[in-house]
PDB file as gemmi writes it, atoms N, CA and C in Angstrom:
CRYST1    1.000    1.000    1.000  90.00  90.00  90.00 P 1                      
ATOM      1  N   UNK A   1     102.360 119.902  65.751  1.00  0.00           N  
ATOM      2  CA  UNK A   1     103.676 119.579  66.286  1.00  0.00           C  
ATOM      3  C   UNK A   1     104.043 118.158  65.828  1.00  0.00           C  
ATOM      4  N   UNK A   2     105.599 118.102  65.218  1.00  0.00           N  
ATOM      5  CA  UNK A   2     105.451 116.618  65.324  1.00  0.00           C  
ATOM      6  C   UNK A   2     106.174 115.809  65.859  1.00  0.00           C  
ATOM      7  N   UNK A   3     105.638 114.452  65.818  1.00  0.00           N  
ATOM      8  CA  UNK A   3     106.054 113.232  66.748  1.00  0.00           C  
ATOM      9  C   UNK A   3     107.216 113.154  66.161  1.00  0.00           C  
ATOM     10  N   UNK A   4     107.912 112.738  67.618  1.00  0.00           N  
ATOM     11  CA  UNK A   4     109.385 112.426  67.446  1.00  0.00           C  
ATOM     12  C   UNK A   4     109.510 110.401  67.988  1.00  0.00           C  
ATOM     13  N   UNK A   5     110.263 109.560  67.622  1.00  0.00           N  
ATOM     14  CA  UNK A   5     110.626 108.749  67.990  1.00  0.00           C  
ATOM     15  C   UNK A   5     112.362 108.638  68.386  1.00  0.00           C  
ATOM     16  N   UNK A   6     112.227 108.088  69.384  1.00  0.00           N  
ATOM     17  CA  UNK A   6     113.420 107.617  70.464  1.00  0.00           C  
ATOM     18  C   UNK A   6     113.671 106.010  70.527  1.00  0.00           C  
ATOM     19  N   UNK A   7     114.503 105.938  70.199  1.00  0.00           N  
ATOM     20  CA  UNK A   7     114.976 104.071  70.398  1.00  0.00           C  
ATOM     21  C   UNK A   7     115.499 103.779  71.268  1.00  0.00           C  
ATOM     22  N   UNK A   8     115.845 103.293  72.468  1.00  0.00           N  
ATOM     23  CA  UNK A   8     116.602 103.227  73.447  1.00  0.00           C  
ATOM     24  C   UNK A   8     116.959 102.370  73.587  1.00  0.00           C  
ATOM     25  N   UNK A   9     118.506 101.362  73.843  1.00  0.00           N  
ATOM     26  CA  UNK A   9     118.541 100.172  74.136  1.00  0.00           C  
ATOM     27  C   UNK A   9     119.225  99.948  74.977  1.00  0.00           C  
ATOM     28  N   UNK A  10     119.065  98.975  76.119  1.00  0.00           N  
ATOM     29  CA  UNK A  10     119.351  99.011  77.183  1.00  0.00           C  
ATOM     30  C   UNK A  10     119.230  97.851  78.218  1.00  0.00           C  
ATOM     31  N   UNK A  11     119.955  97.428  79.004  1.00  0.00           N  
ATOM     32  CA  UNK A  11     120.187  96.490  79.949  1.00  0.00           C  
ATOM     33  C   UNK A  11     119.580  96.395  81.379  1.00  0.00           C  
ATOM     34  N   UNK A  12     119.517  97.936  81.607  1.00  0.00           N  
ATOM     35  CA  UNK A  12     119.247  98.263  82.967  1.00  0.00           C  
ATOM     36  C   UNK A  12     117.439  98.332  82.809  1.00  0.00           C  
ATOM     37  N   UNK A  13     116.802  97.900  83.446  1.00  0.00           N  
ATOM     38  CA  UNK A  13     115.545  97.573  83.254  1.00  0.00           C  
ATOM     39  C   UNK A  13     114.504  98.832  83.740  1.00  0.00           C  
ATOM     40  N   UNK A  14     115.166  99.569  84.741  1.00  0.00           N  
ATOM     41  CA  UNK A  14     114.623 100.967  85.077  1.00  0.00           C  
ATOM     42  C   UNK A  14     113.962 101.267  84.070  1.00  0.00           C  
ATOM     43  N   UNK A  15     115.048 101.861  83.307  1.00  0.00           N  
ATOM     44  CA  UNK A  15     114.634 102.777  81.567  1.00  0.00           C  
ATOM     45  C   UNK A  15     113.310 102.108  81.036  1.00  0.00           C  
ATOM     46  N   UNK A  16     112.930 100.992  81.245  1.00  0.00           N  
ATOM     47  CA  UNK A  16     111.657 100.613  80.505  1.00  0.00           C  
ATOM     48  C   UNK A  16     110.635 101.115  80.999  1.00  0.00           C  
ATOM     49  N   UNK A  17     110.257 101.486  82.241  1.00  0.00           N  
ATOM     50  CA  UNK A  17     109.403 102.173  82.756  1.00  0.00           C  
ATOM     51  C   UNK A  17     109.013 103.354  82.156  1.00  0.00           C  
ATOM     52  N   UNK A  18     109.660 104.308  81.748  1.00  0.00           N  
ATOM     53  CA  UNK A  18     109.387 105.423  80.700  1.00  0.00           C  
ATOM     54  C   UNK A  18     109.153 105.254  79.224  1.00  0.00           C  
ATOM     55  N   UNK A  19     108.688 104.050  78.404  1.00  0.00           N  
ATOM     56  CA  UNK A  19     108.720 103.361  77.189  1.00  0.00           C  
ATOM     57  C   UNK A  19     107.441 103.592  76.896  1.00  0.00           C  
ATOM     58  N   UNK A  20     106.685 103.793  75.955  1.00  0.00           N  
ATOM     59  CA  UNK A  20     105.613 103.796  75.676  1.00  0.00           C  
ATOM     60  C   UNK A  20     105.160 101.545  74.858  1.00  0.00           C  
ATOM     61  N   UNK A  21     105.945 101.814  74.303  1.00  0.00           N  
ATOM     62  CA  UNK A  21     106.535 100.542  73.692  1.00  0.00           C  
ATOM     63  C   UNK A  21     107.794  99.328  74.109  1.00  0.00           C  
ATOM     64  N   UNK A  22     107.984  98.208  74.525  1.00  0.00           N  
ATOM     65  CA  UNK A  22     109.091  97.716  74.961  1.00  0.00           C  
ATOM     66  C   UNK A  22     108.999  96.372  74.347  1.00  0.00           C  
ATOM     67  N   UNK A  23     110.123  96.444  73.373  1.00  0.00           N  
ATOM     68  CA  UNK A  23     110.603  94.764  72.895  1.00  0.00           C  
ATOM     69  C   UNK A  23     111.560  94.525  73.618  1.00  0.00           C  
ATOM     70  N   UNK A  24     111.353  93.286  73.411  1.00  0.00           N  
ATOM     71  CA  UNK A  24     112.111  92.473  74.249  1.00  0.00           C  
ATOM     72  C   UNK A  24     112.641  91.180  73.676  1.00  0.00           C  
ATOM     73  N   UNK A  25     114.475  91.400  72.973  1.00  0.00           N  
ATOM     74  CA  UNK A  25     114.572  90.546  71.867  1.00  0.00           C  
ATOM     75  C   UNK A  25     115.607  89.987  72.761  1.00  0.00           C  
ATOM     76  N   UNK A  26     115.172  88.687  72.193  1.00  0.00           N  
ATOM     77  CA  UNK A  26     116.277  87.253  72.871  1.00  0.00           C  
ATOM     78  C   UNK A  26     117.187  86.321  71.641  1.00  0.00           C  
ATOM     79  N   UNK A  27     118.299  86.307  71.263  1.00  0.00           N  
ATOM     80  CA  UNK A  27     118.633  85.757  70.518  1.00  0.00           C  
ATOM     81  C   UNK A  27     118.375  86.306  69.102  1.00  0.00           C  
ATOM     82  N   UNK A  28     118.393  87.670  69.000  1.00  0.00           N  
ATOM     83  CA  UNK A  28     118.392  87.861  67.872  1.00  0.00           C  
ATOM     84  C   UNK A  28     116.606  87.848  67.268  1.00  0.00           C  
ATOM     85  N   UNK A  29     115.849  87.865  68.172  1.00  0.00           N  
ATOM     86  CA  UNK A  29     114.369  87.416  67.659  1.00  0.00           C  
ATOM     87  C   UNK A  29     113.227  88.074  68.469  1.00  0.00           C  
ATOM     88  N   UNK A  30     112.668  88.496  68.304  1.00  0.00           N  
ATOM     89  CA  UNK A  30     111.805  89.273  69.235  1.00  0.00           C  
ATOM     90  C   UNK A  30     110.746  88.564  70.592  1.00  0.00           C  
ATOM     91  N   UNK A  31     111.308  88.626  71.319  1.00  0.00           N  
ATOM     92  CA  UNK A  31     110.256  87.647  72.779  1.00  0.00           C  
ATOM     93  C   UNK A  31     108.819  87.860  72.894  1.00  0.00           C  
ATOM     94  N   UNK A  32     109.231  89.330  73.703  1.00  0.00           N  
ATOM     95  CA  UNK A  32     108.114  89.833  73.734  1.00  0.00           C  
ATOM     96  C   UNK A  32     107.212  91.427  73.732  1.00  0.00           C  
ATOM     97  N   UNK A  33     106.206  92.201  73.393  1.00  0.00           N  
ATOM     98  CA  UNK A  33     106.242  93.429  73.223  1.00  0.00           C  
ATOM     99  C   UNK A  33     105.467  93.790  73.774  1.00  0.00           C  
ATOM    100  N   UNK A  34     104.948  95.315  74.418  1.00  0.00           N  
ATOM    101  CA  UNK A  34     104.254  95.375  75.110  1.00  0.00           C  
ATOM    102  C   UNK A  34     104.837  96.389  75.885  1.00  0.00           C  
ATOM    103  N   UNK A  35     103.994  96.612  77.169  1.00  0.00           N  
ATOM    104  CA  UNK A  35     104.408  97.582  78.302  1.00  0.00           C  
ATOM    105  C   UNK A  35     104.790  97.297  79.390  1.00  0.00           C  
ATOM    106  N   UNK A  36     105.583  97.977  80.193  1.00  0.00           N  
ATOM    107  CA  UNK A  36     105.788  97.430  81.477  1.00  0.00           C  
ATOM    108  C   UNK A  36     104.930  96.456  82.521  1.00  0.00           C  
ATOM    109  N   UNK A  37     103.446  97.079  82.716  1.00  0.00           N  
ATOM    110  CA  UNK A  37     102.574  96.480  83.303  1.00  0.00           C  
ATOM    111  C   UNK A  37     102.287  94.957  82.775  1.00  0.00           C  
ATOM    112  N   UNK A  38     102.065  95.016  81.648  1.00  0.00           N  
ATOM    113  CA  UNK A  38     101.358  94.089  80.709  1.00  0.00           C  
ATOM    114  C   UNK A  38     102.647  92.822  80.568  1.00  0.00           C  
ATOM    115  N   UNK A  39     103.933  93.275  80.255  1.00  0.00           N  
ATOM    116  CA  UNK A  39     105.285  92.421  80.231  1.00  0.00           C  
ATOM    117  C   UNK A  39     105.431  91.506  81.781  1.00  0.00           C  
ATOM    118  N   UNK A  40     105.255  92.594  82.782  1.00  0.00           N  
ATOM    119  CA  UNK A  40     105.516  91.436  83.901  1.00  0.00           C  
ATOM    120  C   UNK A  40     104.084  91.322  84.623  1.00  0.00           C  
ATOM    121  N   UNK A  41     103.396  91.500  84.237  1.00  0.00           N  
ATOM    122  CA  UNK A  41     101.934  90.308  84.761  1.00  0.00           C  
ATOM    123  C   UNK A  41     101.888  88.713  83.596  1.00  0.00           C  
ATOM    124  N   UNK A  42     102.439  89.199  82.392  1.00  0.00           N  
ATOM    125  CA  UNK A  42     102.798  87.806  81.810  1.00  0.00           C  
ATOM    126  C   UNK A  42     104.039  86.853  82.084  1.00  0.00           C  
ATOM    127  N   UNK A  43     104.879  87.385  83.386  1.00  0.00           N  
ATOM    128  CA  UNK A  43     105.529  86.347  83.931  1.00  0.00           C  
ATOM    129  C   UNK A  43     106.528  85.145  83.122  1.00  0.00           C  
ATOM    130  N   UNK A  44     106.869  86.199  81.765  1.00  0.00           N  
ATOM    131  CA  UNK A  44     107.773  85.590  80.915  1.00  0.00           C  
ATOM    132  C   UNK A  44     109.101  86.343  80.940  1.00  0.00           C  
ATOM    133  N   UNK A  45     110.208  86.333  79.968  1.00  0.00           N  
ATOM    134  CA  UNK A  45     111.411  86.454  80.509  1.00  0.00           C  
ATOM    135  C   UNK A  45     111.620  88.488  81.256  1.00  0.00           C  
ATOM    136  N   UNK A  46     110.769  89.325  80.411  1.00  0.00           N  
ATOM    137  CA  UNK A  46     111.057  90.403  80.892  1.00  0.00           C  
ATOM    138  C   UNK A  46     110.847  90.340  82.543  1.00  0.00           C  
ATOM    139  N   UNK A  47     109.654  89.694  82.793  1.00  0.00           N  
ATOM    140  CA  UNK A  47     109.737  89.539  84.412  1.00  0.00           C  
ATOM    141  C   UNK A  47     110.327  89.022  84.783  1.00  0.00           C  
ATOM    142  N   UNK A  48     111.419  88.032  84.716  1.00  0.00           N  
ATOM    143  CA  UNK A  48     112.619  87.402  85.130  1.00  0.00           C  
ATOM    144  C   UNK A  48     113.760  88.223  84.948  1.00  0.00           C  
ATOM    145  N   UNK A  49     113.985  88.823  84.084  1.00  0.00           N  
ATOM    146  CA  UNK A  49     115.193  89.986  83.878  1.00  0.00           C  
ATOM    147  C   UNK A  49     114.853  91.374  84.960  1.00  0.00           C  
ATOM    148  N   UNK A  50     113.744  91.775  85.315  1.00  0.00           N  
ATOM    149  CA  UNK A  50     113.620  92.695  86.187  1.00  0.00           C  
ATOM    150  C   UNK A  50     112.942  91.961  87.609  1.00  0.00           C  
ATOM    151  N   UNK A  51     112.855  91.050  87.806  1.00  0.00           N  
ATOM    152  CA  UNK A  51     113.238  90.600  89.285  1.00  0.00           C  
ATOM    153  C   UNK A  51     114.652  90.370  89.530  1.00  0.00           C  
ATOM    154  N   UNK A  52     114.981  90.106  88.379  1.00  0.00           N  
ATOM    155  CA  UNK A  52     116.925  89.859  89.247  1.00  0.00           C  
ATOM    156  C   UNK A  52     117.476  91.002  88.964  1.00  0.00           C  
ATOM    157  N   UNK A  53     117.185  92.460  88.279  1.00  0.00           N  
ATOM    158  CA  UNK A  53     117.563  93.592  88.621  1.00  0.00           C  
ATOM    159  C   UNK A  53     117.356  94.292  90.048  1.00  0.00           C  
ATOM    160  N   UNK A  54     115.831  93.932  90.000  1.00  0.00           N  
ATOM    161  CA  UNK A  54     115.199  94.579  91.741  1.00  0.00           C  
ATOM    162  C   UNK A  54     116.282  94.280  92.683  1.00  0.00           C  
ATOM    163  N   UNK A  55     116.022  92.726  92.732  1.00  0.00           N  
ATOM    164  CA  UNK A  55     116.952  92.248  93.550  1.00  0.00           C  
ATOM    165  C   UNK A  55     117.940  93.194  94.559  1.00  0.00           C  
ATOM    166  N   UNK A  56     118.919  93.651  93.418  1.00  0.00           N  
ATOM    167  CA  UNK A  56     120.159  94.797  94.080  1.00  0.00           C  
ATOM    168  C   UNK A  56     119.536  95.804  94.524  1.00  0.00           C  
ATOM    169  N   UNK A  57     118.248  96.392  94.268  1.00  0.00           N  
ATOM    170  CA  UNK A  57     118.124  97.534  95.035  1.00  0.00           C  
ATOM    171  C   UNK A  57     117.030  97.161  96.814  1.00  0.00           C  
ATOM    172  N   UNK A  58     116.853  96.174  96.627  1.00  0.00           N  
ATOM    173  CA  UNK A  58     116.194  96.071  97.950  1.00  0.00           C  
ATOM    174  C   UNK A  58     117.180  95.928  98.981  1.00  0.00           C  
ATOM    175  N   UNK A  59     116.157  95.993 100.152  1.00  0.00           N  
ATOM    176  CA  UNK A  59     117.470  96.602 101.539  1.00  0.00           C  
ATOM    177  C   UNK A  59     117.464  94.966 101.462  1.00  0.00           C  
ATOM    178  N   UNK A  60     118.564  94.464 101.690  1.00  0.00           N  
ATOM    179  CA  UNK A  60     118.670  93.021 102.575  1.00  0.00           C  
ATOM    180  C   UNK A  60     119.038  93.022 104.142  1.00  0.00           C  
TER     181      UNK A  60                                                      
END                                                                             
């Protein structure tokens, strides 16, 4: 069977959760790559872009 690839690009930070792969380009340049887990235990900008997504969905 063969492998298919999917590109997805996207704002809403949900969608990365289903990524096998996730760049993460700033300015035209690549930040950082990696997986969900691995992106925000390194506490660089992808974890700053999906804490201020969370944000809206928690109860306040």
């Amino acid at each position: 069977m063969p492998r298919k690839t999917a590109v997805i690009v996207t704002h809403r930070m949900g969608c990365t959760k289903i990524a096998d792969r996730i760049v993460v380009v700033e300015t035209g340049r690549i930040a950082e790559l990696g997986i969900h887990e691995e992106l925000y235990q390194q506490s660089g900008c992808y974890k700053q872009y999906w804490d201020v997504q969370a944000a809206d969905y928690v109860e306040r």
